[in-house]
LUMLO-138751 format. One line per field, with one value per residue (C-alpha): residue in one letter; x, y, z. Coordinates in steps of 0.2 Angstrom, whole numbers, plus 5000, padded with zeros to 4 digits. Example, Ala and Ser with C-alpha at 12.3 -4.5 7.8 and 13.67 -1.06 7.14 Angstrom:
BEGIN
aa: A / S
east: 5062 / 5068
north: 4978 / 4995
up: 5039 / 5036
REM end
This chain:
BEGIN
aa: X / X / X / X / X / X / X / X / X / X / X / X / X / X / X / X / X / X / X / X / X / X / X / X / X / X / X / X / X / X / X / X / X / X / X / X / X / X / X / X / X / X / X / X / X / X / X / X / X / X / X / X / X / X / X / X / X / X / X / X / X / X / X / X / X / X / X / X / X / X / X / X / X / X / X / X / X / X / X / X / X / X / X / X / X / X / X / X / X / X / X / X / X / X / X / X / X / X / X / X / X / X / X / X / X / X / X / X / X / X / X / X / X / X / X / X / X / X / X / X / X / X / X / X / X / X / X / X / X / X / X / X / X / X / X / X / X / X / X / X / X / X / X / X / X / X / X / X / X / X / X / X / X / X / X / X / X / X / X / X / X / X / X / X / X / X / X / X / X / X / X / X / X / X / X / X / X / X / X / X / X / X / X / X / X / X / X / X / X / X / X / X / X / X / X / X / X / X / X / X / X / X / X / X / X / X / X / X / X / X / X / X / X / X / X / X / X / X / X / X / X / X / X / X / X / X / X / X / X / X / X / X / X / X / X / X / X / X / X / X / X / X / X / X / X / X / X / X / X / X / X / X / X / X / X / X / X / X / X / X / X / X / X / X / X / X / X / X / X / X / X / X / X / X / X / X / X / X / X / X / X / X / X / X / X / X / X / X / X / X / X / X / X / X / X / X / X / X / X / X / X / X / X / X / X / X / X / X / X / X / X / X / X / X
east: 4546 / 4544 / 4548 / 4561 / 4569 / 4568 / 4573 / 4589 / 4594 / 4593 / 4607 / 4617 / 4617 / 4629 / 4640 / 4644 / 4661 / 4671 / 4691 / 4702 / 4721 / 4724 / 4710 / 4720 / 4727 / 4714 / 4709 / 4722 / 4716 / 4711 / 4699 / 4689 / 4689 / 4679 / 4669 / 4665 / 4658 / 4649 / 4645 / 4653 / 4658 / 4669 / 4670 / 4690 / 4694 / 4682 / 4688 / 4681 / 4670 / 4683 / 4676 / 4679 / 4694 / 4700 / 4705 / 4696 / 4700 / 4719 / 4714 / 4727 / 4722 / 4726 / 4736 / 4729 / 4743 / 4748 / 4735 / 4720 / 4722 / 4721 / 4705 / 4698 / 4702 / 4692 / 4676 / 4680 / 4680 / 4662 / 4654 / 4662 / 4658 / 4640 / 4639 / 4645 / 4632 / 4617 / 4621 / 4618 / 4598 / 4596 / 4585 / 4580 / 4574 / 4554 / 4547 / 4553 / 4554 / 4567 / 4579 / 4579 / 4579 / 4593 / 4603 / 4602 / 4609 / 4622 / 4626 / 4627 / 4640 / 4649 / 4651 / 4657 / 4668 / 4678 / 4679 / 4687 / 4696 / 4704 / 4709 / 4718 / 4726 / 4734 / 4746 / 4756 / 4751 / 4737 / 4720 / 4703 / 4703 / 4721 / 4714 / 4698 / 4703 / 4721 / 4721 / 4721 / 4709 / 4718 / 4721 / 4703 / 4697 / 4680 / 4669 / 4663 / 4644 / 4648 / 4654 / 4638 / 4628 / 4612 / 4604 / 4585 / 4577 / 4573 / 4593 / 4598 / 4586 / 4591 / 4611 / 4604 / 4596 / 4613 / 4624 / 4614 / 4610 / 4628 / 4634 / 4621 / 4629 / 4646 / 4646 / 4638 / 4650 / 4664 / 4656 / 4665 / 4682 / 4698 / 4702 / 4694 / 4693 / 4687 / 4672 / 4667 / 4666 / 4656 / 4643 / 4637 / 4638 / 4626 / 4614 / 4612 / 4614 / 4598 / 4588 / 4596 / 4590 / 4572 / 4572 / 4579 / 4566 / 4551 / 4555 / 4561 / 4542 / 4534 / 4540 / 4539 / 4521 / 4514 / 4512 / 4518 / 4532 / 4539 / 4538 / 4548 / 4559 / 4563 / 4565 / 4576 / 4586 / 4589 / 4595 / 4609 / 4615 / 4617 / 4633 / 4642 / 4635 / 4648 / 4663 / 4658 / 4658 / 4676 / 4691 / 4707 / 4724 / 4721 / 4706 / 4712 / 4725 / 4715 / 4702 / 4715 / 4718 / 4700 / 4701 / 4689 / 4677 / 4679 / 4665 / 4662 / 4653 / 4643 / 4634 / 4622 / 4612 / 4614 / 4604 / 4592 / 4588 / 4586 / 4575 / 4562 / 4563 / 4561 / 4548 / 4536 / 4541 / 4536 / 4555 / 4567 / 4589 / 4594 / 4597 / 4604 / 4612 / 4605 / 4614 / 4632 / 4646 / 4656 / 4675 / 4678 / 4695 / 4690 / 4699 / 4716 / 4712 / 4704 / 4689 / 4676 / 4675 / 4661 / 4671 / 4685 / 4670 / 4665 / 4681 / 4683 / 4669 / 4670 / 4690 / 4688 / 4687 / 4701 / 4712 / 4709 / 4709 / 4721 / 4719 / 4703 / 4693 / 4676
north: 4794 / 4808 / 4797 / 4788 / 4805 / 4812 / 4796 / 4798 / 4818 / 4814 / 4799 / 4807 / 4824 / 4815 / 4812 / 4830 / 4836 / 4851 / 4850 / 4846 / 4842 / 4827 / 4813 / 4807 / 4827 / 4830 / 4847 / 4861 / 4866 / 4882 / 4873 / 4864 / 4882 / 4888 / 4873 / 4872 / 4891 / 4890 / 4871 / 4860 / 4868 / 4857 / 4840 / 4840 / 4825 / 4813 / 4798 / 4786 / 4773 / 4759 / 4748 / 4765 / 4767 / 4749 / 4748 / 4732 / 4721 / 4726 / 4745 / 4749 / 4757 / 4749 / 4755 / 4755 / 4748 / 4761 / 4752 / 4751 / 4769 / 4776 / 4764 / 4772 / 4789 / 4785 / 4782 / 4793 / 4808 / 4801 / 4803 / 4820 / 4831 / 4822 / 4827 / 4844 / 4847 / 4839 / 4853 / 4866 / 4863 / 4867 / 4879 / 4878 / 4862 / 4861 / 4858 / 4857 / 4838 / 4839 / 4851 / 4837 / 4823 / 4829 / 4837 / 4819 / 4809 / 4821 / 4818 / 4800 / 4804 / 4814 / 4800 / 4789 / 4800 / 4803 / 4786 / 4783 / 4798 / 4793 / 4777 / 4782 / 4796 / 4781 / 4779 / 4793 / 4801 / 4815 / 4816 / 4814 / 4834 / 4836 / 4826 / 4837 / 4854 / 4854 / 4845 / 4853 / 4850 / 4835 / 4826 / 4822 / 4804 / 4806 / 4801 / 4814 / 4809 / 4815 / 4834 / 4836 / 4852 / 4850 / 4857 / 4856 / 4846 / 4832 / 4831 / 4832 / 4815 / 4808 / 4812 / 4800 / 4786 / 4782 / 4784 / 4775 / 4761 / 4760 / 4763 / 4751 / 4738 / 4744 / 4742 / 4727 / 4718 / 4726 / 4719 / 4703 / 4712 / 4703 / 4722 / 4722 / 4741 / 4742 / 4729 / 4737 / 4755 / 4746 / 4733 / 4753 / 4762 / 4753 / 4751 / 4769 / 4769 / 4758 / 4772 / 4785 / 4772 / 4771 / 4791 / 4793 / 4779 / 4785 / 4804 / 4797 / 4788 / 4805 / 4817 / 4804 / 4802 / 4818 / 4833 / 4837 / 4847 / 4837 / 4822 / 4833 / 4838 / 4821 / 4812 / 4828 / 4824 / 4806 / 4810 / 4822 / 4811 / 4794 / 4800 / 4798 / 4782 / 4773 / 4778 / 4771 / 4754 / 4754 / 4744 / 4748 / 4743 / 4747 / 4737 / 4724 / 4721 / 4723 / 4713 / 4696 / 4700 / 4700 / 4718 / 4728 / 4720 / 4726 / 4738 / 4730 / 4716 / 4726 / 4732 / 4720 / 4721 / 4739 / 4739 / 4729 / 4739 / 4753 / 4744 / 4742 / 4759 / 4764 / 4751 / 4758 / 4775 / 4772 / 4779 / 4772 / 4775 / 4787 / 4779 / 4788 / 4805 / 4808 / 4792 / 4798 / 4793 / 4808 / 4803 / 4803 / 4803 / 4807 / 4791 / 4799 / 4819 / 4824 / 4833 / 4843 / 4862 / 4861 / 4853 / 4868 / 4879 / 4868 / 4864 / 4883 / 4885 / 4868 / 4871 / 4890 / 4892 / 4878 / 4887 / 4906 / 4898 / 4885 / 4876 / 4884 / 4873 / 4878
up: 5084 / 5096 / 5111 / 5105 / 5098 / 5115 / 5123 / 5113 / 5115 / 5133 / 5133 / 5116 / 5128 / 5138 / 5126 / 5123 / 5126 / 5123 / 5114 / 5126 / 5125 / 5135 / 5138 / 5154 / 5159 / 5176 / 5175 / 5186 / 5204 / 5197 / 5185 / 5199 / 5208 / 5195 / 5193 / 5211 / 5210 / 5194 / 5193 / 5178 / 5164 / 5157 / 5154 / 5150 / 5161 / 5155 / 5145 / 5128 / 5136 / 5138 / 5124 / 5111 / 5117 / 5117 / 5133 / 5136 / 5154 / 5154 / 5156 / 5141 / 5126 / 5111 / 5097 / 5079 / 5067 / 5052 / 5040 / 5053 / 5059 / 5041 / 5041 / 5056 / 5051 / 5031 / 5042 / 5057 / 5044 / 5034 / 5054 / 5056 / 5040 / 5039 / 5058 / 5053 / 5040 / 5048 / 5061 / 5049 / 5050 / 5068 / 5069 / 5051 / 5049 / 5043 / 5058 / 5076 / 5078 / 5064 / 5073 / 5087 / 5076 / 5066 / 5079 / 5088 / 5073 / 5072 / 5089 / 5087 / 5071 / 5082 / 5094 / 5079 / 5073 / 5092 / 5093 / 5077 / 5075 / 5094 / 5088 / 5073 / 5082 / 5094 / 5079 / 5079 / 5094 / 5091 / 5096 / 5092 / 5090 / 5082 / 5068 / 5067 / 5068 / 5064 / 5047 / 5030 / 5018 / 5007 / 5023 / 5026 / 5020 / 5018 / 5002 / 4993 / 4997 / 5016 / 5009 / 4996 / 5002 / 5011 / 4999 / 5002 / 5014 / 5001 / 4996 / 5013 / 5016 / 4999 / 5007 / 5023 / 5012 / 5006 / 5019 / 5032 / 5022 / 5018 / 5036 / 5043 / 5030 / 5035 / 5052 / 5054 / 5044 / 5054 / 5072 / 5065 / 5065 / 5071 / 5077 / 5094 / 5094 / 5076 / 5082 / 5099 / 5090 / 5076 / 5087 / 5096 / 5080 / 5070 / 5085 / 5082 / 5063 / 5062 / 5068 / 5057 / 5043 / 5047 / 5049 / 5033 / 5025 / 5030 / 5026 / 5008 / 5009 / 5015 / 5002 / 4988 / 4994 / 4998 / 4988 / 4971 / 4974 / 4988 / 4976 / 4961 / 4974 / 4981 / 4962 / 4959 / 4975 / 4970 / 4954 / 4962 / 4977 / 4965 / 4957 / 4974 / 4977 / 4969 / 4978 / 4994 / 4987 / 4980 / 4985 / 4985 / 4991 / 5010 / 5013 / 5004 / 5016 / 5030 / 5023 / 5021 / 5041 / 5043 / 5052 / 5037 / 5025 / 5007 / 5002 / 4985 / 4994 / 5006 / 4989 / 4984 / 5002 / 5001 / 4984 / 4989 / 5004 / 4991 / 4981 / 4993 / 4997 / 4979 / 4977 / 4990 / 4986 / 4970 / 4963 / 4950 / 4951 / 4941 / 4923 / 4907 / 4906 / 4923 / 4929 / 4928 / 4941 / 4952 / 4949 / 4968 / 4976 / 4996 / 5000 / 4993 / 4999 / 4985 / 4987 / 4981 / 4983 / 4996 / 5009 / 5013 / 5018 / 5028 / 5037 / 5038 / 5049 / 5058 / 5062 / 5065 / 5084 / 5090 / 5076 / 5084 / 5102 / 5103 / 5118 / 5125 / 5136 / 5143
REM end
């Protein structure tokens, strides 16, 4: 795993970038003074890869109807609080390959997140960072899985289990998609995700095999992340329209594979779901803005230097 996690920090490093107020704004002749003297700081004039960003062979972006950019934003917010919390363990993860493994996923959620975020934001005109740091807490989309605390290292892998089996399921139903940006973000989302799926198995087989504790921490991580399963695979109203145009899938059918994906997992791990009074299912509500009281914290620290330096480039 170690060469393919360095492999990827090297190509997920050049997807960094810094906010920025206008993806086509070239930065002032002031800008490329300083970047001239003290090489690149800032990457402000750099665009989405055209297949992100729709732009396709007629070089012009598309723009997402009402209904698809509300889609976009439900799964551009999942990439960006998991990406913000799976931040949290660099430097604390339990050994040093996890701070580059982690920190790379993250990346690769980021990278989701742009994209998506960007295309919903082609609907009424805002970026990818207007929709990150300049919304409110009941304006986030996000399921309530995606806002759950690390906690300790077995919840924060029992937190990846789930979403990347879901996401893998997710996205490569959606490489189908009539919506031609919704399918190109997808076909190199779960490329990625694939990888963020056998991280996640093979820690979930590690703790559940290995010592005592990290075996009771693991079932006792299980039993805390299942509540929030259920919400991911709920229709509503939107994705049913957007399912009859053939532009989202309903998540109610990506369900059965995803549970048999967790089978074999529990299987080898030698685990069982949750069943009884520990088996209880959160009420949920992301879809519409209603959250939990972890994710205001977290937007709070996430949101905090675009909202005391608006504008700030570096």
């Amino acid at each position: 795993m170690s060469t393919d996690t360095g492999g990827r920090v090297a190509s997920a490093s050049e997807r960094i970038e810094t906010p920025h107020e206008d993806l086509d704004t070239p930065p002032s002749s002031a800008a490329r003074s300083a970047e001239d003297a003290h090489g690149s700081v800032t990457v402000d004039e750099l665009a989405l890869a055209e297949e992100l960003s729709g732009a396709g062979i007629t070089g012009a972006g598309r723009v997402a109807s009402a209904d698809a950019a509300e889609y976009a934003m439900r799964l551009g917010d999942d990439a960006l609080v998991l990406a913000q919390q799976l931040g949290m363990w660099i430097t604390r993860a339990p050994e040093l390959e996890e701070d580059v493994a982690l920190g790379n996923i993250g990346l690769d959620l980021i990278g989701h997140a742009r994209s998506l975020l960007h295309y919903a934001g082609t609907a009424t005109g805002r970026s990818e960072d207007d929709l990150a740091y300049w919304r409110g807490e009941p304006d986030f989309r996000n399921a309530w899985l995606f806002e759950q605390p690390n906690g300790d290292f077995a919840h924060t892998i029992a937190r990846q289990l789930v979403a990347s089996l879901y996401l893998y399921e997710l996205y490569g139903a959606l490489e189908s998609s009539t919506d031609e940006t919704i399918a190109a973000i997808a076909a190199k989302s779960v490329k990625e995700v694939d990888y963020h799926r056998d991280h996640a198995v093979q820690w979930v087989l590690r703790l559940a095999g290995g010592t005592d504790e990290s075996r009771r921490r693991m079932i006792v991580a299980v039993t805390d992340t299942w509540p929030y399963v259920d919400e991911l695979f709920e229709d509503d109203a939107l994705v049913e329209r957007l399912a009859a145009d053939g532009v989202a899938v309903l998540p109610s059918t990506l369900r059965p594979a995803f549970e048999s994906a967790v089978d074999a997992v529990f299987a080898e791990a030698q685990l069982e779901r949750p069943t009884g009074r520990t088996a209880f299912i959160a009420s949920g509500g992301g879809r519409e803005g209603r959250h939990t009281e972890h994710l205001g914290p977290l937007l709070a620290e996430m949101q905090v230097l675009a909202r005391q330096h608006p504008g700030a480039s570096w």
